[in-house]
C-alpha positions as CSV (number, residue, x, y, z in Angstrom):
1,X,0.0,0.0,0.0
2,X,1.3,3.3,-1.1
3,X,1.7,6.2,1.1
4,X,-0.7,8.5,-1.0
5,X,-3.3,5.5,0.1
6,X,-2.5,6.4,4.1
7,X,-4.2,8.6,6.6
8,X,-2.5,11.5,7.7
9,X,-2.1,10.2,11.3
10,X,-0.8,7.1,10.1
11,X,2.0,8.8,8.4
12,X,2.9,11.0,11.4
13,X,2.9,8.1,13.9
14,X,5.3,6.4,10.5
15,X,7.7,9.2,10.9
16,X,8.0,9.0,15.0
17,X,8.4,5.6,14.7
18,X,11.2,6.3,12.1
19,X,12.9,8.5,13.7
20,X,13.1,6.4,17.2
21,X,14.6,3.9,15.0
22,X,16.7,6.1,14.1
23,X,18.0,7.5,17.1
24,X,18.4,3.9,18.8
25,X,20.8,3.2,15.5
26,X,22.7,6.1,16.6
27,X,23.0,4.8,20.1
28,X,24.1,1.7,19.3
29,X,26.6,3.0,17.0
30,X,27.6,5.3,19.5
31,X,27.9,2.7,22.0
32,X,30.1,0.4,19.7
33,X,32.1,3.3,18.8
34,X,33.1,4.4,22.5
35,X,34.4,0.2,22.9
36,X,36.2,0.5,20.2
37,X,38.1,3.6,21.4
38,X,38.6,1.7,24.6
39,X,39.7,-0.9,23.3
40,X,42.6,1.1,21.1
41,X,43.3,3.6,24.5
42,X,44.1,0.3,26.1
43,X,46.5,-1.1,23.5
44,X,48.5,2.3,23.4
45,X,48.3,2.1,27.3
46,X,49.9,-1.3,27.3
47,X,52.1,-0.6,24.3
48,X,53.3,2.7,26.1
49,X,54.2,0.9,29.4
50,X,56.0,-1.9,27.3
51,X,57.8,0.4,25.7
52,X,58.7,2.1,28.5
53,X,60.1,-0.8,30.2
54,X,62.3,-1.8,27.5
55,X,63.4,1.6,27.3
56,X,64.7,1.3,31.2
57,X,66.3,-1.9,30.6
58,X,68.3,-1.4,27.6
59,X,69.6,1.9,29.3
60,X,70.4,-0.2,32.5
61,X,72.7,-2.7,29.7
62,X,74.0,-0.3,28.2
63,X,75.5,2.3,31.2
64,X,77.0,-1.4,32.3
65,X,78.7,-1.8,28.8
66,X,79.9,1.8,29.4
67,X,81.6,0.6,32.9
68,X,83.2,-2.3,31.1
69,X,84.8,0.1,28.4
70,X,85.6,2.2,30.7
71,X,88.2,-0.6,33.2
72,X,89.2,-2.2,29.7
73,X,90.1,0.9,28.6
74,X,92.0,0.8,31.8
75,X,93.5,-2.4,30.6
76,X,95.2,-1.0,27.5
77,X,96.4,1.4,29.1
78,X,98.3,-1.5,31.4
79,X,96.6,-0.6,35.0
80,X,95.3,-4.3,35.0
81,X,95.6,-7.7,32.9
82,X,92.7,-9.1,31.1
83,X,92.1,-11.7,34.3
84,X,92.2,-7.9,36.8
85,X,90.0,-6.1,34.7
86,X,87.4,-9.2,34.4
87,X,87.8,-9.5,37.9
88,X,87.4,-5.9,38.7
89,X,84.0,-5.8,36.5
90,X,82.3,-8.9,37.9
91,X,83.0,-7.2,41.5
92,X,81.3,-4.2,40.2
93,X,78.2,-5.9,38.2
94,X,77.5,-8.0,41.2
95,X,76.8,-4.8,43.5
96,X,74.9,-3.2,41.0
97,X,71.1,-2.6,41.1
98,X,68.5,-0.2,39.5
99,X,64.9,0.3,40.7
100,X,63.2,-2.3,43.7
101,X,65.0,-5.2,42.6
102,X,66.6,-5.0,39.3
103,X,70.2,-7.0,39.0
104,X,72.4,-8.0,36.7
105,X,74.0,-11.3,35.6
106,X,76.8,-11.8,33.3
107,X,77.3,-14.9,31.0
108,X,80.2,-16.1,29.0
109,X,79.6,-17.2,25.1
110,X,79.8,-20.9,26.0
111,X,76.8,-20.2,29.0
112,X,79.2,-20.2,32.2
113,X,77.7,-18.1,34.7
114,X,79.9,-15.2,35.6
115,X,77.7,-12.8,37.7
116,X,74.3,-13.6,39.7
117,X,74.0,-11.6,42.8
118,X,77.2,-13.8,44.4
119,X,75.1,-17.1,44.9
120,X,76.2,-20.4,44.1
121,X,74.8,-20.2,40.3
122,X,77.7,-18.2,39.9
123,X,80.6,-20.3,37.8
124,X,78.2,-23.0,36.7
125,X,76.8,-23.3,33.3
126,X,73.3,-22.9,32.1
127,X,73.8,-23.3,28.4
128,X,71.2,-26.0,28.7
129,X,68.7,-24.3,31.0
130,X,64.8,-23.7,30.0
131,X,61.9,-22.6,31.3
132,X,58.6,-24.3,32.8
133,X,57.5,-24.4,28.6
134,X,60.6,-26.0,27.3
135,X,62.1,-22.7,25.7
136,X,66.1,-22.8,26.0
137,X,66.1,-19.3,27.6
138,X,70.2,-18.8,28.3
139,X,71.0,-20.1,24.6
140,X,68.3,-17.1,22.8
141,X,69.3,-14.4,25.5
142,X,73.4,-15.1,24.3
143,X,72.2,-15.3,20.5
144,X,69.9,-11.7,21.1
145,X,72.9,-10.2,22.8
146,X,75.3,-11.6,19.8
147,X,73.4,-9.2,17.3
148,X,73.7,-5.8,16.1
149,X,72.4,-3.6,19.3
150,X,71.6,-7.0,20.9
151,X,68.1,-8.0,21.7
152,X,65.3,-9.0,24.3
153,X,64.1,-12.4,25.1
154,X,60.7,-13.1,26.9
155,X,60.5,-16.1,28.7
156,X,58.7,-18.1,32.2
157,X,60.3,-18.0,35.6
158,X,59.6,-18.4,39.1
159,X,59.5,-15.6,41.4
160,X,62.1,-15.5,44.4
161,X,59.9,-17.6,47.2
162,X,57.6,-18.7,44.6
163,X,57.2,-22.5,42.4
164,X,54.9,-20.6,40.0
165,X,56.6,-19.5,36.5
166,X,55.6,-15.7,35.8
167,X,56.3,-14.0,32.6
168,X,59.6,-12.0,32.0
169,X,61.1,-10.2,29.6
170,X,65.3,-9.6,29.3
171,X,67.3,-7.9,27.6
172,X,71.3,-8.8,26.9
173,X,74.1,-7.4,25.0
174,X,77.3,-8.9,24.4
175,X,81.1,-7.3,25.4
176,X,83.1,-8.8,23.1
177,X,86.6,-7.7,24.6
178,X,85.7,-10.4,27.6
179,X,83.5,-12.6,25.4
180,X,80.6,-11.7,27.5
181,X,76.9,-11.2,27.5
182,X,75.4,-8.8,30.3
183,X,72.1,-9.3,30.8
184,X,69.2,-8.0,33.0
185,X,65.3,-8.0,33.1
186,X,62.2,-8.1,35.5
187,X,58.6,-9.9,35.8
188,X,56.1,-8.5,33.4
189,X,52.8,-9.7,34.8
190,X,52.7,-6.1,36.7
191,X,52.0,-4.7,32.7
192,X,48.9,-7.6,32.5
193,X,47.6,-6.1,36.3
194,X,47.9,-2.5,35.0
195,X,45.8,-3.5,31.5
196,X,43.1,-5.9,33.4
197,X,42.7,-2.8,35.8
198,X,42.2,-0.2,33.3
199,X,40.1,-3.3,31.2
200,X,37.6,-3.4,34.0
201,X,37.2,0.1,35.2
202,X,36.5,0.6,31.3
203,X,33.8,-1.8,31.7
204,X,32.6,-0.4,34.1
205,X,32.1,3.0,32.9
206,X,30.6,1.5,29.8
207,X,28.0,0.0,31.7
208,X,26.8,2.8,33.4
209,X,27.0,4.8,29.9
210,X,24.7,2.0,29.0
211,X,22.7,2.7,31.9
212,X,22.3,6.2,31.2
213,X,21.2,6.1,27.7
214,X,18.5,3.3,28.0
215,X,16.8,5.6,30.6
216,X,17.5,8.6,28.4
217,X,16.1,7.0,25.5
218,X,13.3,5.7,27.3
219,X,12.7,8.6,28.7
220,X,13.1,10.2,25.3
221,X,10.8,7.5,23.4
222,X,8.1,8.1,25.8
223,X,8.1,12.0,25.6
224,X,8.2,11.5,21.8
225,X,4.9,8.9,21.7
226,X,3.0,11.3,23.7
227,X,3.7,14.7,21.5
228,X,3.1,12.4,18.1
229,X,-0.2,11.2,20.0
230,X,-1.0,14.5,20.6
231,X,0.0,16.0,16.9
232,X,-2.1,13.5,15.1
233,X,-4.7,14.0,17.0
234,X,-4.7,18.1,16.2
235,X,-4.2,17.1,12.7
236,X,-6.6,14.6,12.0
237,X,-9.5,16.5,13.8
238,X,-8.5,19.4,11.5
239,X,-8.3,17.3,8.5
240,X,-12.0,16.1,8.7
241,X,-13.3,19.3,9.7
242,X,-11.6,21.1,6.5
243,X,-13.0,18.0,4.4
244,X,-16.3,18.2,5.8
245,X,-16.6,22.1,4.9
246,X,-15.3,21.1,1.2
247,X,-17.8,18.5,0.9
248,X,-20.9,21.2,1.9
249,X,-19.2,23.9,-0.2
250,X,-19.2,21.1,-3.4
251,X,-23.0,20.7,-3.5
252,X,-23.4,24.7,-4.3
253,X,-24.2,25.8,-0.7
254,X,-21.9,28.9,0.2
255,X,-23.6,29.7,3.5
256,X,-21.3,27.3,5.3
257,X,-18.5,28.4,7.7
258,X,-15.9,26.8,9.3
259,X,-15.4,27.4,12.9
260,X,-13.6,30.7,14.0
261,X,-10.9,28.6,16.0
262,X,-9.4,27.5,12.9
263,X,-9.0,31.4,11.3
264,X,-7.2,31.9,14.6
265,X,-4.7,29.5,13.9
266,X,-1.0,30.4,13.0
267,X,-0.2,26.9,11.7
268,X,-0.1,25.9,8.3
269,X,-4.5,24.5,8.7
270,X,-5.2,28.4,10.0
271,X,-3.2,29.2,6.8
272,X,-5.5,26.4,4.9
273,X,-8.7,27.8,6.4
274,X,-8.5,31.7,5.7
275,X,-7.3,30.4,2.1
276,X,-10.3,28.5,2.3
277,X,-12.7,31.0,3.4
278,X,-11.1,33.8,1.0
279,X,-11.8,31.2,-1.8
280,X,-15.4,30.6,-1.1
281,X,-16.0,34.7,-1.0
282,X,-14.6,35.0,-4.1
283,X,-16.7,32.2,-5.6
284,X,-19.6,33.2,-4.2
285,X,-18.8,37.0,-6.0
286,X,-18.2,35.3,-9.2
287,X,-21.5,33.3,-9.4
288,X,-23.4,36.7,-8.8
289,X,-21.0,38.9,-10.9
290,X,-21.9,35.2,-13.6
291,X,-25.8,35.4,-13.1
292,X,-25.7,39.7,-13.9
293,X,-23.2,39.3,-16.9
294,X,-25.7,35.7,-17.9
295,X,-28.4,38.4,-18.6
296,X,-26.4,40.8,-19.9
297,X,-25.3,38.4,-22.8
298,X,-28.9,37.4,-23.6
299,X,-29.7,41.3,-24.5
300,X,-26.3,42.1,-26.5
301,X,-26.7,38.6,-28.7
302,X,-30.3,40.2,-29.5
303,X,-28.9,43.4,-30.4
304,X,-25.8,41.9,-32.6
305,X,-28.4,39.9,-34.7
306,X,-30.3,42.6,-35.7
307,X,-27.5,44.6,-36.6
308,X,-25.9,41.8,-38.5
309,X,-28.4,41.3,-41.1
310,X,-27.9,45.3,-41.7
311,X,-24.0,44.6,-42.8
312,X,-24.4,41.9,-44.5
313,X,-26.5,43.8,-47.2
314,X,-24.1,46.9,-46.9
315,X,-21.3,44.3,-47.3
316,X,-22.7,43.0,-50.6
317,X,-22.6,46.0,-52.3
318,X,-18.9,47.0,-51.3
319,X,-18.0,43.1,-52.7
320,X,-19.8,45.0,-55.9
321,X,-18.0,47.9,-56.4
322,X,-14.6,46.4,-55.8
323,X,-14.3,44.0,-58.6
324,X,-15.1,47.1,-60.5
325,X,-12.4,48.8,-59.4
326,X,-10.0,45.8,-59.5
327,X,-10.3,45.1,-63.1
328,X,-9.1,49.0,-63.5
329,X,-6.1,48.7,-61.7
330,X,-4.9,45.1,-63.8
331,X,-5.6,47.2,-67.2
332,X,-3.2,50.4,-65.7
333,X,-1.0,47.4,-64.3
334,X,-0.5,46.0,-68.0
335,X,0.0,49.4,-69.3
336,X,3.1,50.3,-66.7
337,X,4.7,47.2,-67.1
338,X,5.0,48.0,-70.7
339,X,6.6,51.3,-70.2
340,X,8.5,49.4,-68.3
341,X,10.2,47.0,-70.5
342,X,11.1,50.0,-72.7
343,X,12.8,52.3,-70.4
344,X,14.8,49.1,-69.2
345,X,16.3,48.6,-72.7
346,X,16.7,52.4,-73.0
347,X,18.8,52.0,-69.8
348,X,20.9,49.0,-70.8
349,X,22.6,50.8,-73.8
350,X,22.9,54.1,-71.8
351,X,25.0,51.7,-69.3
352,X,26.6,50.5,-71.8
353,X,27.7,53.8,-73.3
354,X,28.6,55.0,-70.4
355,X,31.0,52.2,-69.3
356,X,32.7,52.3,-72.7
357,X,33.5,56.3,-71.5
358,X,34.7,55.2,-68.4
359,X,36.9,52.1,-70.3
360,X,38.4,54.8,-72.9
361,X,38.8,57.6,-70.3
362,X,40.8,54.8,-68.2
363,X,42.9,53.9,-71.8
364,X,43.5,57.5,-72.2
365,X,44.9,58.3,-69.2
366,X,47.3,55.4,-69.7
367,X,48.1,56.8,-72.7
368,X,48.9,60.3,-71.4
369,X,51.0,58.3,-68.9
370,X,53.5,56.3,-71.0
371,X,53.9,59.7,-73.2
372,X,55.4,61.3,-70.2
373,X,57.3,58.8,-69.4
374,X,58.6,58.3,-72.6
375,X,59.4,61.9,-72.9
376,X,61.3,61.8,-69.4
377,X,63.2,58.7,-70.8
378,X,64.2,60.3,-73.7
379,X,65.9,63.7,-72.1
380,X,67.5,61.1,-69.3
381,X,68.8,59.0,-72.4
382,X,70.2,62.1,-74.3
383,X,71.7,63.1,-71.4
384,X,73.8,60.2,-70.7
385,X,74.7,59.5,-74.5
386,X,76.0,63.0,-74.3
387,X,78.0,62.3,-70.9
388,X,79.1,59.2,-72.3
389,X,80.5,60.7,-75.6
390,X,82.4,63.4,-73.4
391,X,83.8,60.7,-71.5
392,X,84.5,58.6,-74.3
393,X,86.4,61.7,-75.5
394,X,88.2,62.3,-72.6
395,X,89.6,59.1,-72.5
396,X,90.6,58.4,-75.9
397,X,92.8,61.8,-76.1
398,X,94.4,60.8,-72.9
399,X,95.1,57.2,-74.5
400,X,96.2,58.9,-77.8
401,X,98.2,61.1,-75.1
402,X,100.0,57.9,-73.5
403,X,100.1,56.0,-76.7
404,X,103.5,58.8,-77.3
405,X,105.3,55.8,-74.8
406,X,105.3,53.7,-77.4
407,X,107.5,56.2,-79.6
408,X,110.0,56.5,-76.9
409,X,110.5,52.5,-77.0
410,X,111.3,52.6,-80.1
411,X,113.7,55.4,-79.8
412,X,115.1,53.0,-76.5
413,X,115.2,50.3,-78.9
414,X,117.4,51.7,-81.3
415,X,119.4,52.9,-78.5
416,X,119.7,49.1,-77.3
417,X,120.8,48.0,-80.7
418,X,123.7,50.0,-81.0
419,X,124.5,49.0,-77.4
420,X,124.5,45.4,-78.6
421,X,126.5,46.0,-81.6
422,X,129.0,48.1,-79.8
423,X,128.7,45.2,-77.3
424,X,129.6,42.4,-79.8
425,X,132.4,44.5,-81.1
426,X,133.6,44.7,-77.3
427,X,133.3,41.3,-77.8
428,X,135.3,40.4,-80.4
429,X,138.0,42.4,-80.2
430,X,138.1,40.4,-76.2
431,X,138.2,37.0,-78.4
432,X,141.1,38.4,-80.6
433,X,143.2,39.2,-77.6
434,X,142.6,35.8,-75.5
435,X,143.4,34.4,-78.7
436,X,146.8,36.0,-78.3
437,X,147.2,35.7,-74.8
438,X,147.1,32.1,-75.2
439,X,146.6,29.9,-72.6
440,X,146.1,32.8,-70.0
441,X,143.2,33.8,-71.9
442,X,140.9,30.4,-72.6
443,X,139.0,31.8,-69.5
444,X,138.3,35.6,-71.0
445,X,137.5,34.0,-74.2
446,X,134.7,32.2,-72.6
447,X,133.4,35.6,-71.3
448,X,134.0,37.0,-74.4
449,X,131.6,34.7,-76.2
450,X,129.2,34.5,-73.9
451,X,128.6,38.7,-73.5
452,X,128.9,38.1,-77.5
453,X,125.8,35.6,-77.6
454,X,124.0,38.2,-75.1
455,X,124.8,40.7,-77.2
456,X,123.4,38.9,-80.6
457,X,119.9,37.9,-78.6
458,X,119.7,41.2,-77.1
459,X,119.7,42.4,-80.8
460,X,117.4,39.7,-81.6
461,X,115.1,40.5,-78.9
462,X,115.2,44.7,-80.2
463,X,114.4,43.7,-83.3
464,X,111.1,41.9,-82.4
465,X,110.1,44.8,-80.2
466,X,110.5,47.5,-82.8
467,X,108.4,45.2,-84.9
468,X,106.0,45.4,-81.9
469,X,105.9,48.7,-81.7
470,X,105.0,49.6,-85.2
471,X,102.3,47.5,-85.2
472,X,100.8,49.1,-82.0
473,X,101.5,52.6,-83.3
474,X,99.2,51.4,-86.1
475,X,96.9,50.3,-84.5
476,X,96.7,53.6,-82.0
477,X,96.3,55.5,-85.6
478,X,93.2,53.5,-86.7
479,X,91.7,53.6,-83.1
480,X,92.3,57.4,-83.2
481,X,90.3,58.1,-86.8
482,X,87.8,55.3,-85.4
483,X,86.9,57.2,-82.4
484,X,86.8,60.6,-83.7
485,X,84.1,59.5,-86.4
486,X,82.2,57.7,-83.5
487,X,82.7,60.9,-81.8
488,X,81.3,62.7,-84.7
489,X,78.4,60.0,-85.2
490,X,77.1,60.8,-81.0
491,X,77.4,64.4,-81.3
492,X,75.9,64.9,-84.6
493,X,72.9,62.0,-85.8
494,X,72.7,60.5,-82.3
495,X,71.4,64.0,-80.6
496,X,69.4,65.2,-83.5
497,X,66.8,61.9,-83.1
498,X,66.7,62.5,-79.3
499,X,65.4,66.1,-80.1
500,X,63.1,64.6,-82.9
501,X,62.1,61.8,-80.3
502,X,61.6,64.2,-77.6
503,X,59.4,66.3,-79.7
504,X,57.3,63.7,-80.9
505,X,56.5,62.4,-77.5
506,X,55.7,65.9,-76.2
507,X,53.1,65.8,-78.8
508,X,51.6,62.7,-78.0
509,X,51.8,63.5,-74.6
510,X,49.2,66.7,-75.7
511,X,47.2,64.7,-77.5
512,X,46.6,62.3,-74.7
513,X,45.3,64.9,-72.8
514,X,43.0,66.4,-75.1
515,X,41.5,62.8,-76.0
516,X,41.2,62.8,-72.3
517,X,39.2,65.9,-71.6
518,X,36.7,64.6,-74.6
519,X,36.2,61.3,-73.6
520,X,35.4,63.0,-69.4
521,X,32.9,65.2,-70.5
522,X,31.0,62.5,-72.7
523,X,30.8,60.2,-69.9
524,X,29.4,62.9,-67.4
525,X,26.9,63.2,-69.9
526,X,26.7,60.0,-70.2
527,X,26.1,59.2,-66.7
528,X,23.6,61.9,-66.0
529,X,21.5,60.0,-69.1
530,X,21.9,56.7,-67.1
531,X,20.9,58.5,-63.5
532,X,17.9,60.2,-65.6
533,X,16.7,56.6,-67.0
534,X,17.0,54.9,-63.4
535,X,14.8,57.6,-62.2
536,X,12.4,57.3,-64.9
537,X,12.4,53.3,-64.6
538,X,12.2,53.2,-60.7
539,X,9.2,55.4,-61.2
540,X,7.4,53.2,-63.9
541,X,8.1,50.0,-61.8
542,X,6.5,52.0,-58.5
543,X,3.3,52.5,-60.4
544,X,3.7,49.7,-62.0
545,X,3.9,47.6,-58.7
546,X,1.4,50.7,-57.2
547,X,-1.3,49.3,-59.8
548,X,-0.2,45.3,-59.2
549,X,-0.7,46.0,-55.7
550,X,-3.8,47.8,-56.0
551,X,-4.8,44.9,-58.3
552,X,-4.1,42.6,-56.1
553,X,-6.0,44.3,-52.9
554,X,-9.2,45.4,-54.8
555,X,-9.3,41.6,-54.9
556,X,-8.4,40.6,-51.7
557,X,-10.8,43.3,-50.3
558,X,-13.5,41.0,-53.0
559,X,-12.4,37.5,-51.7
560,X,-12.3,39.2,-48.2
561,X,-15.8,40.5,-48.4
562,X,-17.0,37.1,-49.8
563,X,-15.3,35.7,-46.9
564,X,-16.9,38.1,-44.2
565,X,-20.1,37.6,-45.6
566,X,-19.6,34.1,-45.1
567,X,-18.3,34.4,-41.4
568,X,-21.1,37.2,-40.4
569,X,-23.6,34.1,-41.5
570,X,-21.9,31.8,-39.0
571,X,-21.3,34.9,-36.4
572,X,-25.5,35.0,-36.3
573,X,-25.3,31.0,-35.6
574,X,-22.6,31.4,-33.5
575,X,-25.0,34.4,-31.4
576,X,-27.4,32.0,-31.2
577,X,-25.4,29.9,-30.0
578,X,-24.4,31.9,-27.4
579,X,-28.0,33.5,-26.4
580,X,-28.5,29.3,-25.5
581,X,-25.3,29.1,-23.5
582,X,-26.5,31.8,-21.7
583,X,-29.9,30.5,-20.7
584,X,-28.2,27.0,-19.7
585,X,-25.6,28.9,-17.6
586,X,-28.3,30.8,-16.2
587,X,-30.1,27.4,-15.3
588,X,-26.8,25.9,-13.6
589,X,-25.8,29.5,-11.6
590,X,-29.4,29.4,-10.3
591,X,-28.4,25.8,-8.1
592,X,-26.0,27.9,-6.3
593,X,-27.4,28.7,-2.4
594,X,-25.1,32.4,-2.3
């Protein structure tokens, strides 16, 4: 069953219930909560004291491991032999003691006893020792002491006085200078009365907690069953009331009030009630404002039909006249639309003229623009052929002007040739007299001929450079008439076609411009044709659409007309219509007790 299908108390007394489920959840939670947090304040308690206690004990070890160092040290030094300064340390460990009854005992690796408290275990050995569960106890404490930092070693033994084994926990570290292990420890079972202490005071507390909540709760639960009792109750009684002054109010009878307690209210069924009572005021206004307007409608549908068979005649002769006027407007229509088509080809070759102006305008201007550069080109080209011929000019007279060298070589050659003949003379004459001289003069005759042979290839060598020379000064003569009449051809023929050129481009350049000034003002007029046409055209299509348009309407307004005549025949059915809504509204307003 759903919960729309429940009563309203049964759904308040659902939601107490709920929620005192609810809250003993969160009790019990809390409850298992709180044990748990016991139960871990216990474990750091015991790991705390444990810790603790090892802490002591390794200290105790290791301040005797500090004496030891301390007489062996003593032993290096050569106060004492090994057998002194082991005897000197038992002495000492024996009399040492820490806390209520904390000793020492000292064991050698192979388990001999060295120290106990002086009795007669002393100097036996207990390698094979265990305790009351079997566990060799002397062999782990001397392997826990043999490690790194040694170690601790729980084990079962009697107390002094006692046959009992009790737990106890050692620790031992090893002295290798002596081969020893120094151990010492204590009972633990103090650690297990300390926890089982805390363990049951915890208990204890948690069962009063326990205590405390049920007869909170109950407390709580019973408070809570009363104010829901109480609640539904309220509610329920104000539920049926409410439904019983619907129920009256849907039969039609207004006169009906609920009971001024419940417009007192400032909860939300005082909020449900003045809602209720403004609703019913207003209803009750409508169904009178209903029954005034009911006979209101019955007179106005009486008046509309009379009036409606007035328009409908009035209506037929407007449909009349319309058509007429809608078969004018198609014939001025036609009419525009041929004007028109005219003034739109009239247009098109206007455009068409005037684009060619703006095309040649655009081609003149070009025109008028390579003239002038062409002229510009032309006075920049003169003027370098003219600085070029100067230069050219300049040059060849100073190369005509160094070409004299070759005239004085030839005078230096000459001069060399009758060197060398005056040389081979010298010669020869040198030859005759080492001829003479005999042997004494073998070694000038070689000198002799050789400044002889120079002398021959030196005339040789004149010779071809004389022949040298005349061709060069030959060829200096022809280059001299050659460049004067290419002087002649730059200064004369070249410059008169610049000028020509020039000229002609200058002209050209005039012409352009006067081309240009025609073909501007024929496009203006051009343009102002076109902008003249457009106007024209624009205003033949605007009465041209004005007429279409009108066309169009005068027949809408006909079809419209045929249309409202039409809907003013089903407006008189729809009146009547009306006029008998009215009288069965009337009927059904008239059940109403206001």
């Amino acid at each position: 069953m759903g919960l729309k299908n429940l009563k309203v108390k049964t759904k308040v007394n659902l939601l107490v219930g709920f929620l005192l489920m609810v809250t003993i959840v969160m009790v019990v939670i809390s409850m298992m909560n709180q044990s748990v947090s016991a139960k871990r304040s216990r474990q750091a308690l015991e790991e705390t004291i444990r810790n603790d206690y090892d802490n002591n004990v390794k200290n105790q070890v290791e301040n005797v491991i500090s004496l030891l160092e301390n007489i062996y040290s003593q032993y290096e030094a050569g106060d004492y032999t090994l057998e002194e300064a082991k005897a000197v340390s038992a002495e000492l460990i024996r009399y040492l003691s820490y806390g209520e009854d904390g000793y020492f005992w000292v064991d050698t690796y192979d388990g001999v006893n060295v120290v106990m408290m002086g009795n007669e275990t002393e100097g036996t050995n207990r390698m094979d020792l265990v305790d009351v569960n079997g566990f060799p106890l002397i062999q782990e404490i001397i392997k826990a002491a043999r490690q790194e930092g040694g170690g601790f070693t729980n084990y079962w033994f009697p107390k002094p006085g006692e046959t009992n084994a009790s737990p106890k926990r050692s620790y031992s570290l090893a002295f290798e200078p002596f081969n020893w292990v120094i151990g010492t420890g204590n009972y633990t079972d103090y650690i297990d009365n300390i926890i089982n202490t805390v363990t049951q005071e915890e208990k204890n507390e948690f069962n009063s907690s326990i205590f405390r909540y049920t007869i909170i709760f109950m407390i709580a639960m019973a408070v809570g069953i009363l104010i829901s009792f109480v609640m539904s109750r309220d509610i329920n009684t104000a539920f049926k009331t409410i439904s019983s002054y619907l129920k009256t109010l849907s039969t039609g009878d207004f006169t009906v009030k609920l009971p001024p307690s419940y417009l007192t209210r400032k909860d939300d069924f005082g909020e449900l009630a003045k809602g209720l009572e403004t609703m019913k005021e207003s209803v009750a206004r409508l169904v009178n404002s209903t029954k005034q307007e009911a006979d209101k409608i019955i007179d106005v549908v009486g008046y509309i039909n009379q009036n409606m068979h007035g328009l409908n005649d009035n209506i037929e002769d407007v449909a009349a006249t319309t058509e007429e006027l809608a078969a004018s407007m198609e014939e001025t229509a036609a009419s525009a639309e041929e004007m028109s088509s005219t003034a739109i080809q009239i247009e098109v070759a206007s455009r068409t003229i005037a684009e060619k102006s703006q095309e040649g305008a655009v081609q003149v201007i070009e025109i008028s623009k390579r003239a002038s550069k062409s002229h510009m080109e032309v006075k920049e080209t003169q003027e370098k052929a003219r600085k070029i011929g100067d230069e050219i000019e300049q040059k060849l007279q100073k190369a005509l002007e160094q070409a004299e060298v070759v005239k004085q070589i030839n005078i230096l050659s000459d001069a060399i040739l009758g060197i060398s003949t005056q040389t081979n003379l010298l010669a020869l004459n040198a030859s005759i007299e080492a001829a003479r001289a005999g042997e004494a003069g073998k070694g000038f005759s070689v000198v002799a001929d050789q400044i002889r042979l120079l002398a021959e290839q030196s005339k040789n060598t004149v010779s071809k450079i004389q022949e040298v020379t005349k061709e060069v000064m030959e060829a200096v003569s022809n280059l001299s008439e050659s460049s004067g009449s290419l002087l002649d051809f730059v200064s004369n023929d070249i410059a008169v076609s610049f000028r020509r050129f020039s000229d002609m481009t200058k002209l050209y350049k005039e012409d352009a411009i006067y081309m240009d000034d025609m073909i501007t003002d024929f496009s203006a007029t051009a343009q102002e044709l076109l902008a003249s046409i457009e106007n024209v055209i624009r205003a033949v299509e605007e009465v041209a659409q004005a007429a279409t348009e009108g066309a169009m309407g005068t027949g809408d307004i006909a079809e419209k007309i045929t249309d409202v005549t039409g809907k003013s025949s089903d407006v008189m059915k729809q009146v009547e219509s009306s006029r008998d809504s009215s009288e069965k509204l009337k009927k059904e307003i008239a059940n109403f007790i206001v």
